[in-house]
DSSP file (Angstrom, degrees, kcal/mol; ACC not computed):
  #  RESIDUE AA STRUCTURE BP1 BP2  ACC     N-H-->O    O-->H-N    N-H-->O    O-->H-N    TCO  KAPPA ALPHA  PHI   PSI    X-CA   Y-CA   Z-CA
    1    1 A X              0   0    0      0, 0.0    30,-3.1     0, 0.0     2,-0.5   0.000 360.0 360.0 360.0 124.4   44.1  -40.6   40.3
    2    2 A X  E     -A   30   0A   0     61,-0.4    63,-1.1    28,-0.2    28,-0.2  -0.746 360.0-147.9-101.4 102.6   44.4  -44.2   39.0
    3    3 A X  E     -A   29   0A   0     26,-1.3    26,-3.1    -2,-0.5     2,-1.0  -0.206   8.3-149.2   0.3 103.7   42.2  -45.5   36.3
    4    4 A X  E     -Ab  28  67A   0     62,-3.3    64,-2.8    24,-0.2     2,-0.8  -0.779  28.3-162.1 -76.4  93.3   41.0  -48.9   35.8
    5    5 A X  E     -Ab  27  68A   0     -2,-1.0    22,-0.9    22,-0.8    64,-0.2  -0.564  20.9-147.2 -95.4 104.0   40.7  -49.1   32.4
    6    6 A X  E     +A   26   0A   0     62,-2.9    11,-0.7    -2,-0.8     2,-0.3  -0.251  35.5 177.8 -69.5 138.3   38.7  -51.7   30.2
    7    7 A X  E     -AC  25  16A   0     18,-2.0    18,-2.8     9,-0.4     9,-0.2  -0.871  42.6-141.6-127.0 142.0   40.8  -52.3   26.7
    8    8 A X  S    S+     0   0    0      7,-1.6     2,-0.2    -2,-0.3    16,-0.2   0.861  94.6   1.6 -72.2 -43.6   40.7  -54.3   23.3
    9    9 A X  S    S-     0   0    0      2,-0.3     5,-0.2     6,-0.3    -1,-0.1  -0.846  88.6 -80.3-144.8-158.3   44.2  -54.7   23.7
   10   10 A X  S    S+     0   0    0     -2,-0.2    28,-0.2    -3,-0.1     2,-0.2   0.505  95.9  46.4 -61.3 -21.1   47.5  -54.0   25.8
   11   11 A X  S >  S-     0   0    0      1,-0.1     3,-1.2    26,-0.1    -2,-0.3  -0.587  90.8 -94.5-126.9-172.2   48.6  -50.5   25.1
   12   12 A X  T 3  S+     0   0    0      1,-0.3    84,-2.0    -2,-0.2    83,-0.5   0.689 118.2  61.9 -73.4 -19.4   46.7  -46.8   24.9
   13   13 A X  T 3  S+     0   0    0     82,-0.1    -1,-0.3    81,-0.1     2,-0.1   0.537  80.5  90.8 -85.9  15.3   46.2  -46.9   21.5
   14   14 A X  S <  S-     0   0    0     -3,-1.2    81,-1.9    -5,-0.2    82,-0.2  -0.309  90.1-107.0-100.0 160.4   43.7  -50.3   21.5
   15   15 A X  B     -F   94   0B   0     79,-0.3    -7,-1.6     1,-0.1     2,-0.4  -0.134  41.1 -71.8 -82.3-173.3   40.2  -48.8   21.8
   16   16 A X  B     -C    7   0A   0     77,-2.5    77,-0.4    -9,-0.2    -9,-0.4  -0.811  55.4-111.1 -61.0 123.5   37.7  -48.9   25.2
   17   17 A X        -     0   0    0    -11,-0.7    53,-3.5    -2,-0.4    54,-0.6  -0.336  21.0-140.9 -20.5 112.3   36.4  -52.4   25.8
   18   18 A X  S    S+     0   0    0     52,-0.2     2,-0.4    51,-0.2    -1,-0.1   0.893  83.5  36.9 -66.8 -33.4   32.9  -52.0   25.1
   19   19 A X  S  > S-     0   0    0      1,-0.2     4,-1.2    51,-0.2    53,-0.2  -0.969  74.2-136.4-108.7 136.9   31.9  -54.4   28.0
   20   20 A X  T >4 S+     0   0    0     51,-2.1     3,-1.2    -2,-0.4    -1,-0.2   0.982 101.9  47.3 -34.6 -91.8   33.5  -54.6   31.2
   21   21 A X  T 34 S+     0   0    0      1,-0.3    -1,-0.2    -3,-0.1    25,-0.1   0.533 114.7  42.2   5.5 -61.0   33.5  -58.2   31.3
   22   22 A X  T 34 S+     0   0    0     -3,-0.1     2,-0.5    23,-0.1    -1,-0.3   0.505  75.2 116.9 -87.5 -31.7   34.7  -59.0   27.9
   23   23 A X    <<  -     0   0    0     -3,-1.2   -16,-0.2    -4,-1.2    18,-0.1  -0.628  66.8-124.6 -64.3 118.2   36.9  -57.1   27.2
   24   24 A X  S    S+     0   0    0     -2,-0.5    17,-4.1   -16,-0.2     2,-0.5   0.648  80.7  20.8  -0.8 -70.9   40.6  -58.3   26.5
   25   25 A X  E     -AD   7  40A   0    -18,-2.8   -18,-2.0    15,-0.3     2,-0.5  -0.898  47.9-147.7-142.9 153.8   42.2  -56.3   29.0
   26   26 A X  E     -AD   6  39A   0     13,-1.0    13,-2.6    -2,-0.5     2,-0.4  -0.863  18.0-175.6 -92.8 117.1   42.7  -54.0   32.1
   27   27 A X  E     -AD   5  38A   0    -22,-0.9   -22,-0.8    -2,-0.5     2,-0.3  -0.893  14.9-152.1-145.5 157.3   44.9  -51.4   32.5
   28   28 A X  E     -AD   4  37A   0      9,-1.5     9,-4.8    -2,-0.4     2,-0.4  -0.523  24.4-159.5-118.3 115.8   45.4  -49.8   35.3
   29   29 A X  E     -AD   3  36A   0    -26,-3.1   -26,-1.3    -2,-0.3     2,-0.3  -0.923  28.1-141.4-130.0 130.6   46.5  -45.9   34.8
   30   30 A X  E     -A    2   0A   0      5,-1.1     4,-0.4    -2,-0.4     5,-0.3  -0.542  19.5-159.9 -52.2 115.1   48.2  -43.0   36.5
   31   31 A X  S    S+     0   0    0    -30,-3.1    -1,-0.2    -2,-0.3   -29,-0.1   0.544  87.6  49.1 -73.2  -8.2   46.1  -40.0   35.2
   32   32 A X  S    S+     0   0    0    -31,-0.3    -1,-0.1     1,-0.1   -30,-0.0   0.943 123.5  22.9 -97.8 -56.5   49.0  -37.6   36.1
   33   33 A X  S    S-     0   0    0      2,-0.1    -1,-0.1     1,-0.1    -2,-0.1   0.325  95.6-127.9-101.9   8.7   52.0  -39.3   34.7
   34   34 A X        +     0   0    0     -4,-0.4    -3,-0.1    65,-0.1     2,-0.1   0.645  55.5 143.5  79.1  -2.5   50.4  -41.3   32.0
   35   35 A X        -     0   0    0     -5,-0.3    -5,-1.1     2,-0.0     2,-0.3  -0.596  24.7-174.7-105.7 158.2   52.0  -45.0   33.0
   36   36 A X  E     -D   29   0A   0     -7,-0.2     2,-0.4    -2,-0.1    -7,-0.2  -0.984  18.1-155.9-162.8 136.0   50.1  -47.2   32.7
   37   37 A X  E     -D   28   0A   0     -9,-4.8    -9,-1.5    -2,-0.3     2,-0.5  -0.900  22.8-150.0-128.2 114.0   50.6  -51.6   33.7
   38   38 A X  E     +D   27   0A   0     -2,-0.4     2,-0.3   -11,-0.3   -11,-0.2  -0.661  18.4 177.4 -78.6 134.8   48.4  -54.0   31.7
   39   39 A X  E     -D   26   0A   0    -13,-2.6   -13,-1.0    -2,-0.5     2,-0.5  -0.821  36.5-104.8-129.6 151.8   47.1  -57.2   32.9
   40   40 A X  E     -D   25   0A   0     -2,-0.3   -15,-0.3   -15,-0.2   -16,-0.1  -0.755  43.0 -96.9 -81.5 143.5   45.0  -59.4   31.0
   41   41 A X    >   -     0   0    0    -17,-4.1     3,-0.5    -2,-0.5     4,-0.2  -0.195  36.9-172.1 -70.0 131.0   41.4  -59.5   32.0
   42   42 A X  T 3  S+     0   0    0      1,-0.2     3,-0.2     2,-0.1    -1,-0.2   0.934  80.7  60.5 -72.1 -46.6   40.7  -62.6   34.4
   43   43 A X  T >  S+     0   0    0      1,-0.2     3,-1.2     2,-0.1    -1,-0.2   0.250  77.1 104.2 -85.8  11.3   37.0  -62.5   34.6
   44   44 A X  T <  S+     0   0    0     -3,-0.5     2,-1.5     1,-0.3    -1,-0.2   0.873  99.5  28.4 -47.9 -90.0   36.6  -63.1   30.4
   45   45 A X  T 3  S+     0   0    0     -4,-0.2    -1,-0.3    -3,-0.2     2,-0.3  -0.410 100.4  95.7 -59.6  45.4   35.9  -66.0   31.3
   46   46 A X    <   -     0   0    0     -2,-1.5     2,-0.4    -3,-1.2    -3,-0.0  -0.847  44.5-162.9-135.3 137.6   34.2  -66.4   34.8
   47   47 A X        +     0   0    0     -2,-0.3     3,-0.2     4,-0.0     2,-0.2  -0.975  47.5  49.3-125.4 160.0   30.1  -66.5   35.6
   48   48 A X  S    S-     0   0    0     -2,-0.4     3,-0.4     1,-0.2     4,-0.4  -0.618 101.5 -59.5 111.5 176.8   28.5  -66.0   38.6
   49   49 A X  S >  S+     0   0    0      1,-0.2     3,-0.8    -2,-0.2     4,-0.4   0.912 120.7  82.5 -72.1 -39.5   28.4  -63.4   41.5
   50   50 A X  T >> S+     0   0    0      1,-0.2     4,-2.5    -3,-0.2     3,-1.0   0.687  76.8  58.5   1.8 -64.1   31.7  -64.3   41.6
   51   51 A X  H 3> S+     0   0    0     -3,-0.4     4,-1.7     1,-0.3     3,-0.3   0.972  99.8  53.2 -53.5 -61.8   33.1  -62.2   39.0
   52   52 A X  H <> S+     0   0    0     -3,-0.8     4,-0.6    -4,-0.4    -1,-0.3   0.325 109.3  44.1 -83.0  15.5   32.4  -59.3   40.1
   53   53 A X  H <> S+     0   0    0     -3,-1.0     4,-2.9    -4,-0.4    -1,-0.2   0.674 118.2  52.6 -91.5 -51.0   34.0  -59.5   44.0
   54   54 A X  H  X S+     0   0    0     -4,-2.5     4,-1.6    -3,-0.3    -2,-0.2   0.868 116.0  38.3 -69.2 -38.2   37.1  -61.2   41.9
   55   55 A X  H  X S+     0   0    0     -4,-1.7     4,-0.9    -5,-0.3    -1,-0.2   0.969 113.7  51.2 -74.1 -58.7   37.0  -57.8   39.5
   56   56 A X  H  X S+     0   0    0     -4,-0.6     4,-2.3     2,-0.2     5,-0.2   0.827 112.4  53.4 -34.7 -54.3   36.3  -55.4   42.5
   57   57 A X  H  X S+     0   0    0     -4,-2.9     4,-5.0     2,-0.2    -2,-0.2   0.990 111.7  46.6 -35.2 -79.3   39.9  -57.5   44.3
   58   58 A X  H  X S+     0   0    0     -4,-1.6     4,-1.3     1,-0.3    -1,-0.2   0.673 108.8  46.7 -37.0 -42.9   41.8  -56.8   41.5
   59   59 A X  H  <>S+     0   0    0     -4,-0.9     5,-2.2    -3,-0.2    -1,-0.3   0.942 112.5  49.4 -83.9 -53.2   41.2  -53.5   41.0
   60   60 A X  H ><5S+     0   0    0     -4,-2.3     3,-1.8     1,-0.2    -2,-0.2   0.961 104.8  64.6 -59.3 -39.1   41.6  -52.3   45.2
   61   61 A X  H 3<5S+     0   0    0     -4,-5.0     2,-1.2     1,-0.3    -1,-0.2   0.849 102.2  45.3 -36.0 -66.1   44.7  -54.0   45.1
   62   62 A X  T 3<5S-     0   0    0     -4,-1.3    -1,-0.3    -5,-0.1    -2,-0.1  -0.396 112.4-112.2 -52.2  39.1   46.0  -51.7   42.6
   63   63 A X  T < 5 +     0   0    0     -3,-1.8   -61,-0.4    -2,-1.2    -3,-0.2   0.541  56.0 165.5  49.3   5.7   44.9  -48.6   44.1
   64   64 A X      < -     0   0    0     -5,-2.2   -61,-0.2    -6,-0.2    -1,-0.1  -0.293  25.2-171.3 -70.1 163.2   42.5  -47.8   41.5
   65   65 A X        +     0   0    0    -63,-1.1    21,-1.1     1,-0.3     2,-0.3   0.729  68.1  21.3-109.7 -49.3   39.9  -45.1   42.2
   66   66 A X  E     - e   0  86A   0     19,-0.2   -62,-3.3   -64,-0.1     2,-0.4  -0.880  62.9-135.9-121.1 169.4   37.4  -45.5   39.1
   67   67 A X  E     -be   4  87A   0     19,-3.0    21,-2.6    -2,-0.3     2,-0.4  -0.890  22.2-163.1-104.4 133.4   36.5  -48.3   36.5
   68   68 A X  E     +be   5  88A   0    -64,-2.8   -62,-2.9    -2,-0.4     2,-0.2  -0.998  32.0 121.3-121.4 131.2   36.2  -47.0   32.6
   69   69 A X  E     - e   0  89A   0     19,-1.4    21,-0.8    -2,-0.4   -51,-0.2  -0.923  66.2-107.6-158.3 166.4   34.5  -49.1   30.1
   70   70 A X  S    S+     0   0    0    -53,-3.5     2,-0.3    -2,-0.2   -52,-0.2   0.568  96.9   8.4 -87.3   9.1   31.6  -48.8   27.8
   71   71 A X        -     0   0    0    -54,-0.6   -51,-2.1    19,-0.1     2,-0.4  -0.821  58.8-159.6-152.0 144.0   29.3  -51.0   29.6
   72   72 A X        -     0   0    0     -2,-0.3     5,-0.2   -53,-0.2   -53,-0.1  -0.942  23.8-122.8-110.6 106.6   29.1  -52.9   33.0
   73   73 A X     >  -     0   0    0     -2,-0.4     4,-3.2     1,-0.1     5,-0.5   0.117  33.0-105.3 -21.6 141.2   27.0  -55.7   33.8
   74   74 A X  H  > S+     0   0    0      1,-0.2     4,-3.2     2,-0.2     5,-0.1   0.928 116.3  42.3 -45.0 -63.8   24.7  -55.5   36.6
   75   75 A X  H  > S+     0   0    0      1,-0.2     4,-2.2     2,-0.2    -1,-0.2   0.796 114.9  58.8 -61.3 -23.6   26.6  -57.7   39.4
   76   76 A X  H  > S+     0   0    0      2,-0.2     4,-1.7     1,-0.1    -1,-0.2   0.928 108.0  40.0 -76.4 -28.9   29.7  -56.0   38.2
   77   77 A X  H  X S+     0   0    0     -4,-3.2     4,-2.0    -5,-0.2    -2,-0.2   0.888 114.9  50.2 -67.2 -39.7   28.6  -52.5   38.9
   78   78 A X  H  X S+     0   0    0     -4,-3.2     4,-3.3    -5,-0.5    -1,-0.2   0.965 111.6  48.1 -71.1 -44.3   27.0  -53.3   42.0
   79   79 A X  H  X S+     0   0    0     -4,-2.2     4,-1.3     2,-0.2    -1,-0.2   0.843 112.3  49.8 -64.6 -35.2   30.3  -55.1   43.1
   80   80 A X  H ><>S+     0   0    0     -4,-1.7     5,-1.4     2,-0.2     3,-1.1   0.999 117.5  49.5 -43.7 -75.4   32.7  -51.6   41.8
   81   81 A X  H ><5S+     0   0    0     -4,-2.0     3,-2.0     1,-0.2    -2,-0.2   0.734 104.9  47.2  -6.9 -82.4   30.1  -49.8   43.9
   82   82 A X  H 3<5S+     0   0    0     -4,-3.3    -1,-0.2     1,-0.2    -2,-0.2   0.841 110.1  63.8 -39.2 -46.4   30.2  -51.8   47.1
   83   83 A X  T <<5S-     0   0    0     -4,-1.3    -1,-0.2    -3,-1.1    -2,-0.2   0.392 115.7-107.3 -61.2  -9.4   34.0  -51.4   46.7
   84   84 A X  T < 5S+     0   0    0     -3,-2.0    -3,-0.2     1,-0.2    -1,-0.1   0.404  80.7 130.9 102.6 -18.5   34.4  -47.7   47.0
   85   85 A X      < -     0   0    0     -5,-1.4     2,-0.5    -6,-0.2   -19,-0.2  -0.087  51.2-134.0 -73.9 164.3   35.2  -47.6   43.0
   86   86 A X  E     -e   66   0A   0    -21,-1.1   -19,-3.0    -3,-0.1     2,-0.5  -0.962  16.2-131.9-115.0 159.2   33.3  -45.0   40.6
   87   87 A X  E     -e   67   0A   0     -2,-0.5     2,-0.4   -21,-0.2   -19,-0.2  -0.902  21.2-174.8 -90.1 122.5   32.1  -46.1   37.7
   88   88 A X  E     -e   68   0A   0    -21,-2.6   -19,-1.4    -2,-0.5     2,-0.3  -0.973   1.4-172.4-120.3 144.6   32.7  -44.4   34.8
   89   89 A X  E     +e   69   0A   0     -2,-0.4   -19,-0.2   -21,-0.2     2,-0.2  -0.865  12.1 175.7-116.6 158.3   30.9  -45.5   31.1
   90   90 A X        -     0   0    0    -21,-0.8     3,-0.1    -2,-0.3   -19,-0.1  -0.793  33.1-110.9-172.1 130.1   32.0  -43.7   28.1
   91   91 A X        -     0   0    0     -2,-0.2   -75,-0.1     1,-0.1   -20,-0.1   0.289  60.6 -54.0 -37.4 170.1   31.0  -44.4   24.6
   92   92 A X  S    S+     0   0    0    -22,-0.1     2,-0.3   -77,-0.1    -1,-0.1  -0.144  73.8 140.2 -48.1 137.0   33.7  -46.2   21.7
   93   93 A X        -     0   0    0    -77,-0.4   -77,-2.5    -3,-0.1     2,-0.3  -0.954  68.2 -88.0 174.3 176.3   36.8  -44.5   21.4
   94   94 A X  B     -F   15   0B   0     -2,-0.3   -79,-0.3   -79,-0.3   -80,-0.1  -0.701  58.1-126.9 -86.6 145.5   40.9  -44.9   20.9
   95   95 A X  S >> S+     0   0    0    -81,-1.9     3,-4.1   -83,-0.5     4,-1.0   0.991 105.7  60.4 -46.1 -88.4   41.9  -45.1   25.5
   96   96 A X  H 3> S+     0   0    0    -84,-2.0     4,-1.6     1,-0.4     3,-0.3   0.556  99.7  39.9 -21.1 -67.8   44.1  -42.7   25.0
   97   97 A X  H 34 S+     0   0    0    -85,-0.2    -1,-0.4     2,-0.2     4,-0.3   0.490 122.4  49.1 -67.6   5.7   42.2  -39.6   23.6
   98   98 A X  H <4 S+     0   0    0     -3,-4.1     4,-0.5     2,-0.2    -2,-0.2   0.741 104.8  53.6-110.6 -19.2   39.4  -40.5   26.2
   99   99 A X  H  X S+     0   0    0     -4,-1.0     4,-2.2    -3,-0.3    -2,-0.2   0.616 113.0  48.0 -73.7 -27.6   41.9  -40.9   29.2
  100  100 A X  H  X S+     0   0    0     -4,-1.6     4,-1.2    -5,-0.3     5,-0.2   0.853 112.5  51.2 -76.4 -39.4   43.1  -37.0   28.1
  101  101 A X  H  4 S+     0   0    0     -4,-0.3    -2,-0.2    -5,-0.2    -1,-0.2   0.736 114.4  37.8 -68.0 -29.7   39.6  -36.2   28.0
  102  102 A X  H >> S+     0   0    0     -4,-0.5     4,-3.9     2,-0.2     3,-2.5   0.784 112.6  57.6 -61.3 -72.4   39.0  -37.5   31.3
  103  103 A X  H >X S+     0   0    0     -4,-2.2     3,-1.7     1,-0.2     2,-1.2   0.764 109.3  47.9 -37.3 -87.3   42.3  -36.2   32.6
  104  104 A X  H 3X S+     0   0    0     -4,-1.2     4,-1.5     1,-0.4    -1,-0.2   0.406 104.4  58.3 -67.3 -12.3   41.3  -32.6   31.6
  105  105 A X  H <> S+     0   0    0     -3,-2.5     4,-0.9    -2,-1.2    -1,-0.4   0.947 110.6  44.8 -77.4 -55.8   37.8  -32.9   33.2
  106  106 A X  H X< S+     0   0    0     -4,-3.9     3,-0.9    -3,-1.7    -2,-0.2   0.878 110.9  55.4 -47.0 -50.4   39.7  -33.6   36.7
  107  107 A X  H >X S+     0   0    0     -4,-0.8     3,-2.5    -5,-0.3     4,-1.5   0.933 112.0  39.0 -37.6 -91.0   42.0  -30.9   36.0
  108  108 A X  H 3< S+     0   0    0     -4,-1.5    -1,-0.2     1,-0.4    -2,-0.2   0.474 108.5  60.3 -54.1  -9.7   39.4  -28.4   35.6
  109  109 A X  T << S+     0   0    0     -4,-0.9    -1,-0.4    -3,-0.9    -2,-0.2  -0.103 113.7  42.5-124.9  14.3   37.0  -29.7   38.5
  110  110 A X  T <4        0   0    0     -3,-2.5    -2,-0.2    -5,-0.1    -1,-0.2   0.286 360.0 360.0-111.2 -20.1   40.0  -29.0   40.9
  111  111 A X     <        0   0    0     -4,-1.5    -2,-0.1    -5,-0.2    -3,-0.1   0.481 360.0 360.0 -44.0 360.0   41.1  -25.6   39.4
């Protein structure tokens, strides 16, 4: 499963991006092998319906399956949605320990 994940900064140890939107960066992660490619977020700086079709792009290009952040704007959820994505929110936390926490849910909910 690949992860789109919102981040403060580039690597797994920067926390969750508390907004979708706002946040510094995307990166987009293999939950089985951990790898992980960071992009900086385009849509910091974007308004309009816009954003969220341009956020939605980005993300099917790159195989992702769900979005994590701790919050999503309305037009951005609706646009993840439309797109096939899940949404996932999850409270403040280091990526890393919430992307094992995550991993381990999927694990068990295919066991």
């Amino acid at each position: 499963m690949k992860v789109g994940v919102m981040s403060t900064g580039p690597t797994l140890e920067n926390y969750l991006g508390a907004q979708a939107k706002r946040s510094g960066y995307l990166l987009i992660v293999d939950l089985d092998s951990m790898r992980y490619l960071a992009v900086q977020n385009r849509i910091q700086t974007l308004h309009g319906p816009a954003t969220g079709k341009l956020f939605a792009q980005v993300l099917v290009q790159n195989s992702v399956d769900a979005v994590l952040a701790g919050s999503f704007d309305p037009d951005i959820r609706q646009m993840l949605c439309k797109a096939g994505l899940k949404v996932i929110r999850h409270d403040r936390g280091i990526t890393y320990r919430i992307l094992e926490e995550l991993r381990k849910t999927c694990q068990s909910a295919v066991s």
